[in-house]
C-alpha positions as CSV (number, residue, x, y, z in Angstrom):
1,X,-34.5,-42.7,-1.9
2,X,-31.3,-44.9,-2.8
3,X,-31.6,-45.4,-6.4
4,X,-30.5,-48.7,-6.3
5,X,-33.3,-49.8,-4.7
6,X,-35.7,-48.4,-8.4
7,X,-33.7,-50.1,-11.0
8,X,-35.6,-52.9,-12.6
9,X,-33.7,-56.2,-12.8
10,X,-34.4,-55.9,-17.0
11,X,-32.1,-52.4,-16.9
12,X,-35.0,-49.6,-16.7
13,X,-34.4,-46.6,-14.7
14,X,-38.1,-47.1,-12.6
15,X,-36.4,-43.4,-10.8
16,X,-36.5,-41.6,-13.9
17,X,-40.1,-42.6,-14.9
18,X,-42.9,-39.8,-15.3
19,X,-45.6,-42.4,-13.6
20,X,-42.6,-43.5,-10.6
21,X,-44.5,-42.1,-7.1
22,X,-41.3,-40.1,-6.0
23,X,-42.0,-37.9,-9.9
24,X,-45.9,-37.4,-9.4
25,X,-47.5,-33.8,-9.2
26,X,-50.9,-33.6,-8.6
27,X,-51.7,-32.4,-12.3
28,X,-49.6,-35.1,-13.8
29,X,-52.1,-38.1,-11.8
30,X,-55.2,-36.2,-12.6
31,X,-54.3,-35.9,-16.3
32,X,-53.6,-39.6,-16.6
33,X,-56.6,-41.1,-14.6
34,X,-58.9,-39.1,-17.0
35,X,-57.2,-40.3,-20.1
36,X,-56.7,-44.2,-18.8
37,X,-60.3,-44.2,-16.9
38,X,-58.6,-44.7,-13.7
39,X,-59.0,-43.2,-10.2
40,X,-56.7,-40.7,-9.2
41,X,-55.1,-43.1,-6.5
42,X,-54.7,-45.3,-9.1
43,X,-51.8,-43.5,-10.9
44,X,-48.4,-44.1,-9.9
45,X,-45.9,-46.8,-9.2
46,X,-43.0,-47.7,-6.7
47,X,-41.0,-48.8,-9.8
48,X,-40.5,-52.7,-10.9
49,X,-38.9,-53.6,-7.5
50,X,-41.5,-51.7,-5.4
51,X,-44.0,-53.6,-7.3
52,X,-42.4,-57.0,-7.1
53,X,-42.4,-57.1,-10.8
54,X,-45.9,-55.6,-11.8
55,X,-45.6,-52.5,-14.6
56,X,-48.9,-50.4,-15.6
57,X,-48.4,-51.1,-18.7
58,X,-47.3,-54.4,-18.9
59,X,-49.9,-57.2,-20.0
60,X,-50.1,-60.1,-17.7
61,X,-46.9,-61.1,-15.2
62,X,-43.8,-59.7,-16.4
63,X,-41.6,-63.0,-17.4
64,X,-38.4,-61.4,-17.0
65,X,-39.2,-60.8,-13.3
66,X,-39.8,-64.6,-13.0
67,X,-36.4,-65.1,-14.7
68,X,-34.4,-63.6,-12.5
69,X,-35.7,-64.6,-9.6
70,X,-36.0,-68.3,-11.0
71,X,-32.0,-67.8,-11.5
72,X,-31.4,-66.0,-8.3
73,X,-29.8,-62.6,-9.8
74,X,-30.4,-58.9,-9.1
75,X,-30.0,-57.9,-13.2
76,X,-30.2,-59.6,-15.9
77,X,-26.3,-58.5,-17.1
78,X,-25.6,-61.0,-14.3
79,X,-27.1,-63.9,-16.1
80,X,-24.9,-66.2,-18.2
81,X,-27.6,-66.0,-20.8
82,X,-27.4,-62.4,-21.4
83,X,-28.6,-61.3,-23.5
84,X,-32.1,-63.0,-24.4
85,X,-35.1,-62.8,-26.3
86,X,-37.0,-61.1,-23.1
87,X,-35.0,-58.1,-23.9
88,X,-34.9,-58.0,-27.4
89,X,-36.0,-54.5,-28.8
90,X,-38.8,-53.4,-31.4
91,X,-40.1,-51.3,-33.5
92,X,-43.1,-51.2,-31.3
93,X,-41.6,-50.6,-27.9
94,X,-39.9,-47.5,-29.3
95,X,-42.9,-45.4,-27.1
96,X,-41.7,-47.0,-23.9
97,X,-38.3,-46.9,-22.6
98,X,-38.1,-50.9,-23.6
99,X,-35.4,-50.6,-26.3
100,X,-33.1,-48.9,-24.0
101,X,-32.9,-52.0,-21.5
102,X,-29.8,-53.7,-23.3
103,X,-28.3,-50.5,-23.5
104,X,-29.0,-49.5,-20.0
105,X,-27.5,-53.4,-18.5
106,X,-24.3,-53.1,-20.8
107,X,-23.5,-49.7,-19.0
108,X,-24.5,-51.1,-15.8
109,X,-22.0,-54.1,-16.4
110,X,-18.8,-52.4,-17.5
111,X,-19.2,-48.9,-15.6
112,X,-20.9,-49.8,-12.6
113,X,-24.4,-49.0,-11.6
114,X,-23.6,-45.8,-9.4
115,X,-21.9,-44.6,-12.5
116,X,-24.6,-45.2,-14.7
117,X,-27.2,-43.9,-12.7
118,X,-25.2,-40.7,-12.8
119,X,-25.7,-41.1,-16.3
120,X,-29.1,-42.2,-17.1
121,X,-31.3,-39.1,-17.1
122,X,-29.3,-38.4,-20.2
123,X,-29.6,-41.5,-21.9
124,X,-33.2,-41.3,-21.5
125,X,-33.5,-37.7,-22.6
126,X,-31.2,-39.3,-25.9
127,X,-33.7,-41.7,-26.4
128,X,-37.2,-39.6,-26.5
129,X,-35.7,-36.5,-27.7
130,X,-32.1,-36.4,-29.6
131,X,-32.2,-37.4,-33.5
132,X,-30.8,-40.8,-34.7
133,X,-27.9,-40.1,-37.0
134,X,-26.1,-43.5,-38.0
135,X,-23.3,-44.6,-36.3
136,X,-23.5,-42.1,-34.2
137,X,-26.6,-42.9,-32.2
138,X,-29.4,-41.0,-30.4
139,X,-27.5,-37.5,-30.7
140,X,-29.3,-34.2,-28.4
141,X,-28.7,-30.6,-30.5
142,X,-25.5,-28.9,-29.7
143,X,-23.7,-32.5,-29.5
């Protein structure tokens, strides 16, 4: 799997996702059919690229995928517009990996993308698990 290839033009890390095919077990698709009434072949995703776009959790077309196709770029750090109100965070995304998008494209942009994939499984684990401690940012114990 190149990587590459499972990066969502809006900066998430599709590879890294619990619901991402490649990161399935069996227990993991039977546990969330059951508790989103869906089929068991009806978990999973090839990621926001794989999908052309379409999220499981997303409500209707995703309007950043039309954006960057609509302005012929790869990810939205590549946009003179960056960034814009499609990636603005909230309080309300904080269960998703939403808020980390901006984050996630500024790395991209000014260390490269191989480099921050390198990185990202970290920044992730950051995000869901390490304590917010101002000016310091999403900090994991022992840091």
């Amino acid at each position: 799997m190149d990587k590459k290839d499972c990066i969502a033009p809006c900066g998430l890390d599709c590879f890294n996702c619990s619901w991402f095919e490649a990161n399935l077990t069996d227990e993991f698709k039977r546990k969330e059919a059951e508790r989103l009434s869906l089929s068991f072949d009806e978990v999973g995703c090839k990621g926001c690229r794989g999908e052309q776009g379409k999220c499981y959790w997303a409500q209707g077309d995703c309007a950043t995928w039309s954006c960057v196709e609509g302005r012929g770029v790869a990810y939205c750090f590549e946009c003179d517009e960056f960034p814009c109100g499609l990636l603005a965070p909230t309080e309300k995304g904080s269960d998703y990996p939403h808020n980390m998008k901006i984050y996630n494209l500024c790395r991209m942009k000014t260390r490269g993308i191989e480099a921050w994939i390198e990185e990202s499984a970290l920044i992730r684990e950051r995000y869901y698990e390490g304590d917010f401690i101002v000016g310091r940012g999403p900090v994991l114990e022992g840091e």
